[in-house]
C-alpha positions in Angstrom: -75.1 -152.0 96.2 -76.4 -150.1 99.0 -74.5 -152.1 101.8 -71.4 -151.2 99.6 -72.5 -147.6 99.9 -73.1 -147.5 103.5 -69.6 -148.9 104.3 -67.8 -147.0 102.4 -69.7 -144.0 103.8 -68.5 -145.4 107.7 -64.7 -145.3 106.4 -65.3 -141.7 105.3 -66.1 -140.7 108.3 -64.0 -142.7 110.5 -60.9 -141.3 108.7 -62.6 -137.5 109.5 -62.4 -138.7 112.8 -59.2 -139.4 113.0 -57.5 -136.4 110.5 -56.0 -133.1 111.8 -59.2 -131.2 110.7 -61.8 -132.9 113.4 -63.0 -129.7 115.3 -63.3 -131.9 118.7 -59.9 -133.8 119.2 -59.5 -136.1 122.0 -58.3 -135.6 125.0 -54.2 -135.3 124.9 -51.3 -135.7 127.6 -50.5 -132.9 130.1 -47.5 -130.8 128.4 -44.4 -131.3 129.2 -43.6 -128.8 131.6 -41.0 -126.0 130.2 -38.4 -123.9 132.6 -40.7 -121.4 133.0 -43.1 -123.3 134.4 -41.3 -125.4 137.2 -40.9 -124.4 140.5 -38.2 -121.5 141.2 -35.0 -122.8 143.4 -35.3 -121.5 147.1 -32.8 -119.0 147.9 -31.5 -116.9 150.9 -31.6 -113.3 150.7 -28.1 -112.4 151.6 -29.0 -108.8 152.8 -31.3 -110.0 155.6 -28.6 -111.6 157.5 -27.9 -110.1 160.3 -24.9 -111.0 163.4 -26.5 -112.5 165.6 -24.4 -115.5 166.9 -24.0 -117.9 169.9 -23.0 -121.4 171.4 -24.2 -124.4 173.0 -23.9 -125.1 176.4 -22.6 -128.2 177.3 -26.2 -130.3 177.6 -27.0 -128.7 174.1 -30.5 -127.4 175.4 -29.5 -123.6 175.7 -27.4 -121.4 173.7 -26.0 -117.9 174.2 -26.3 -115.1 172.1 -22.8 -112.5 173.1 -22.3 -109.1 171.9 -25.1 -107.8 171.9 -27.2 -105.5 174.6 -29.2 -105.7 177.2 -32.8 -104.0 176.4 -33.3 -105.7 172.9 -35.5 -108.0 174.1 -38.3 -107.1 171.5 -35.9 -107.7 168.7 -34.1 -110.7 170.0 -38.0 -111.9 170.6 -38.0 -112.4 167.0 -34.9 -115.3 166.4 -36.7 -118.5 166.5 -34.1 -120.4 164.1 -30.5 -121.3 165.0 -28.4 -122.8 162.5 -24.7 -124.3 162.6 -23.2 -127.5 162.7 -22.7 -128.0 158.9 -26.2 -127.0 158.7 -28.5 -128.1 161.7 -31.8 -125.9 161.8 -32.8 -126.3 165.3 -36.3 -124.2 166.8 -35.8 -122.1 169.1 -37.0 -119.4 171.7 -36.0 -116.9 173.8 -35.8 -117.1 177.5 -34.1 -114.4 179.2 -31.3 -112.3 179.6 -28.5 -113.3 181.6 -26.3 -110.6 184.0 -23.2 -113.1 184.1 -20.8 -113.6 186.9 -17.8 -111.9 188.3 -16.6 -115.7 187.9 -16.5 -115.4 184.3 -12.8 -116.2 183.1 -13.7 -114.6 180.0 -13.7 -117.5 177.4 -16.9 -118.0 175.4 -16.9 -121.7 175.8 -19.9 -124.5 177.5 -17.7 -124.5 181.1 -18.7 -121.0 181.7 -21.9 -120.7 180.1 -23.1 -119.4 183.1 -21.0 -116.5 184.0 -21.2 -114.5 180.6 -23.5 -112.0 180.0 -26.2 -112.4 177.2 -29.1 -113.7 175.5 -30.2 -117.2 176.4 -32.7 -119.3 174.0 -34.1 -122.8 174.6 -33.6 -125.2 171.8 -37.0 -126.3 171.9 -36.4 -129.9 170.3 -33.3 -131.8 169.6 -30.2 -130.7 171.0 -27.6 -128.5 169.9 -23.8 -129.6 169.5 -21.8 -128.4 172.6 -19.6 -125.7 172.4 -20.6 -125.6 168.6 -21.2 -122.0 167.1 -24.6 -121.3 166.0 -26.2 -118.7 163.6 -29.5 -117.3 165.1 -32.3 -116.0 162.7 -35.6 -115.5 162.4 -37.4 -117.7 160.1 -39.5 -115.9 157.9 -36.1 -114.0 156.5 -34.0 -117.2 156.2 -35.0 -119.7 154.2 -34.3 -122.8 155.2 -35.2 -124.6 152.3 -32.1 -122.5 150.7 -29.5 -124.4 152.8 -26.8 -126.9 150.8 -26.0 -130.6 152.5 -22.8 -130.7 153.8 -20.6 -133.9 154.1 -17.4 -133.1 155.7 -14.7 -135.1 154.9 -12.8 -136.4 157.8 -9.6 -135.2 158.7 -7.3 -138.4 157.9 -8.8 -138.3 154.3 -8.7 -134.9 153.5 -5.9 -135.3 151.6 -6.4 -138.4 150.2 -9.8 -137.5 148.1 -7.9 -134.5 146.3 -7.6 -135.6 142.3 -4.2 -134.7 140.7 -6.2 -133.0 138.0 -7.9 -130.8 141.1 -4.5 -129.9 142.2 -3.5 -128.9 138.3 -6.2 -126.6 137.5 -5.4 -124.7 141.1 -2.3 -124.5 140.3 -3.1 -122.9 136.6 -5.5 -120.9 138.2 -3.4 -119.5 140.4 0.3 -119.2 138.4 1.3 -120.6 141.6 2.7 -124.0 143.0 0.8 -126.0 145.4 2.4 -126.9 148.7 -0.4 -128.9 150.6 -3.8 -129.1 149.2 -7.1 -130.7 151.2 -10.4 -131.6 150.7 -13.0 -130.0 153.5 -16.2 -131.4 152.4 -18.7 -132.6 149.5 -21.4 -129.8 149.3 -25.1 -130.8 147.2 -24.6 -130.2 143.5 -21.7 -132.0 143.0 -19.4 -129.4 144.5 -16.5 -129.6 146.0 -14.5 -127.4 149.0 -10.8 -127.4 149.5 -8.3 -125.9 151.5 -5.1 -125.2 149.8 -1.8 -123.7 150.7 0.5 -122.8 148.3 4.3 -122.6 148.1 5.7 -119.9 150.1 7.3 -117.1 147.8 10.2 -114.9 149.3 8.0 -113.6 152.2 4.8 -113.3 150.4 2.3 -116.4 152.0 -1.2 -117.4 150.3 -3.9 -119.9 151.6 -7.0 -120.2 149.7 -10.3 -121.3 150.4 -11.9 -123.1 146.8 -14.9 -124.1 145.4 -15.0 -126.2 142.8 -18.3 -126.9 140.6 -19.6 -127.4 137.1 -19.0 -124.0 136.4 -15.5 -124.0 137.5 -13.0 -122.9 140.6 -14.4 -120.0 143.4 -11.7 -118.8 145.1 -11.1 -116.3 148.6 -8.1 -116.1 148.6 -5.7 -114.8 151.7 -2.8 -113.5 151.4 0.3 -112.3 153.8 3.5 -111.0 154.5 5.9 -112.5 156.8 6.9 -109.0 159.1 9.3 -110.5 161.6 7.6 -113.1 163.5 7.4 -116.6 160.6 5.6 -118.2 163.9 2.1 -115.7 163.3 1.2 -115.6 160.4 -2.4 -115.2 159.6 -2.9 -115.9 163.3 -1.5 -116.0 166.8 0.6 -119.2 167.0 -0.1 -120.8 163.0 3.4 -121.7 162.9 2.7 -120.2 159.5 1.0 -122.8 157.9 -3.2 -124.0 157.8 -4.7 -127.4 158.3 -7.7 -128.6 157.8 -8.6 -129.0 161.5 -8.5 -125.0 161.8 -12.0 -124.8 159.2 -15.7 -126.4 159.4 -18.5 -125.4 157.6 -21.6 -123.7 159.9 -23.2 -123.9 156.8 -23.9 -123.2 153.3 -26.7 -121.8 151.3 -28.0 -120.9 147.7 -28.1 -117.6 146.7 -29.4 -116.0 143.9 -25.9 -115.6 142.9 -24.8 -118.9 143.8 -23.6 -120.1 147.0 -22.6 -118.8 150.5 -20.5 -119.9 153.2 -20.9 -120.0 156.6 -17.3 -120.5 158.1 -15.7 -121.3 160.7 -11.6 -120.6 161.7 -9.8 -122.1 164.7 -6.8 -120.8 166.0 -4.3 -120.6 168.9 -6.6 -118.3 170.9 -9.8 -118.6 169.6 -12.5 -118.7 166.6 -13.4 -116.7 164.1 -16.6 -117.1 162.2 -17.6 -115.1 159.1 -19.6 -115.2 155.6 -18.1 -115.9 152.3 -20.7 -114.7 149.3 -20.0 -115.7 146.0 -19.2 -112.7 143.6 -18.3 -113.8 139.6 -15.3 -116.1 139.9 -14.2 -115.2 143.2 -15.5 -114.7 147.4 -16.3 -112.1 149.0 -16.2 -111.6 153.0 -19.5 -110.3 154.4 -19.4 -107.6 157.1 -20.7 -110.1 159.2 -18.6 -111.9 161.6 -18.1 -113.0 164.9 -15.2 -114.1 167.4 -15.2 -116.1 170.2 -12.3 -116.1 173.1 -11.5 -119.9 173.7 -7.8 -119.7 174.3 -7.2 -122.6 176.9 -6.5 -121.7 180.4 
C-alpha cells in the first residue's frame, strides 16, 4: 500500500513538472526574430552627393578629377573612394594638382591625361578601367554597402531578353506604341533596366529610361521636338534615334526611397553623366552632372 502511495505521489509531481503552471520552465529556443529586430538595409544618403567626377588614365593607376579649382586641396584631401564601372569601389588618394599643358587638344580622354588641368588621385589597389568615368567620394558619406550589383547585358542580346509582356505593360503605361525596346542590365532584387524608344508621333519624339521591379515600372522619361534638323535630336548627330550602346550604368544604389542611378550617355561629341533618384512612380534628374569633351579628332 505504501509503494502504491509513493508512485502515485512521483506521477503527481512529474505531471507539475511538466504543466503550464511550473514557476521554473525550461530553457526554450531563441525567438524568432521579428522585422523590428533584423538589421536595417544600408542606404546612401542622396543629399551628401556631391560632383566630384573623373577618368582613368590609360594604365588605370591615376584618375583626374576636372572642373574643379585649384586651392581645394583640403577638401579634395577628403575623397578616398571612387566608384564607376557598373559599380567598382576602388581606394583612393590624392596626389597633387596638375597645371596641364598648352598641348592639351581639349578632349577629356586617357591620350591626354597629361595635358589637362586638375586633380590627380592614385588608385591605391586594383586598377581603374581606362577612359572609364568615375564618381569620387569620401567614404564615411557614401555607403558602400548601399550599392546594387549590376549585370549588364551585352549589346547583341539586348533586345533579345525583352519579354512580350515587358513590352505590353510599357506600352499601357505609356498610351503609346513601342518602336524599339532594349534590355540594359539585370540590377540585384530582381530588377530590371530597359531602354525604350517609342513610335515617333507627328514631331513630338520620346525615349525612356525604365525600371521595372516587384513594385512595378519607374520611368524618366525624355521627350522632344523635332525643330528643323530630324538628324539632332536629343543630341549632336543621334540621327534621331537611341541605342543601347549610347547608356552604361556607373552605378546604382539603395535609397531610402528606392533606387538611384548613376548614368552614363554617349553621344557624337561627347558624354554626359548624371543621377537619376527615384521619386513615387517616376525619376528624377539630380542637379548633379558632369560632361566630358571626347569628340574624336
Amino acid at each position: 500500500m505504501n509503494k502504491l502511495r509513493v508512485s502515485f505521489l512521483i506521477v503527481l509531481l512529474l505531471a507539475g513538472c511538466s504543466g503550464s503552471n511550473n514557476p521554473n520552465p525550461s530553457p526554450s529556443a531563441e525567438p524568432t526574430p521579428t522585422a523590428s529586430m533584423q538589421q536595417p538595409a544600408a542606404y546612401l544618403e542622396a543629399g551628401k552627393l556631391k560632383a566630384n567626377f573623373g577618368f582613368a588614365d590609360e594604365s588605370g593607376k591615376s584618375i583626374l578629377v576636372t572642373g574643379q579649382e585649384k586651392g581645394l586641396d583640403a577638401q579634395m584631401q577628403q575623397l578616398n573612394e571612387a566608384i564607376g564601372d557598373h559599380g567598382q569601389v576602388l581606394k583612393v588618394k590624392l596626389n597633387k594638382w596638375q597645371e596641364g599643358t598648352e598641348n592639351s587638344n581639349g578632349r577629356e580622354m586617357a591620350h591626354n591625361f597629361v595635358n589637362l588641368p586638375g586633380y590627380i588621385y592614385t588608385v591605391e589597389a586594383g586598377n581603374a578601367t581606362p577612359d572609364e568615368t568615375y564618381y569620387l567620394t569620401d567614404q564615411a558619406e557614401f555607403n558602400a554597402n548601399a550599392l546594387i550589383s549590376v549585370k549588364p547585358t551585352e549589346v547583341k542580346q539586348a533586345s533579345l531578353n525583352v519579354a512580350e509582356s515587358v513590352r505590353q505593360n510599357i506600352v499601357s503605361a505609356k498610351n503609346r506604341e513601342v518602336e524599339h525596346i532594349w534590355k540594359l542590365a539585370d540590377l540585384s532584387g530582381d530588377r530590371q533596366l530597359y531602354l525604350v524608344q517609342f513610335i515617333r508621333q507627328d514631331q513630338e519624339m520620346l525615349f525612356s529610361l525604365v525600371l521595372e521591379d516587384k513594385a512595378g515600372l519607374t520611368f524618366m522619361d525624355y521627350p522632344a521636338v523635332i525643330q528643323g534638323d530630324e538628324f539632332s535630336v536629343w543630341r549632336v548627330d543621334d540621327g534621331g534615334e537611341v541605342i543601347p550602346e549610347m547608356f552604361s550604368i556607373l552605378f546604382a544604389a539603395e535609397t531610402a526611397e528606392g533606387p538611384l542611378l548613376g548614368m552614363e550617355w554617349w553621344g557624337a561629341e561627347g558624354v554626359n553623366t548624371f543621377f537619376l533618384k527615384k521619386e513615387g512612380d517616376v525619376f528624377k534628374e539630380m542637379d548633379i552632372q558632369y560632361g566630358r569633351y571626347t569628340s574624336p579628332l
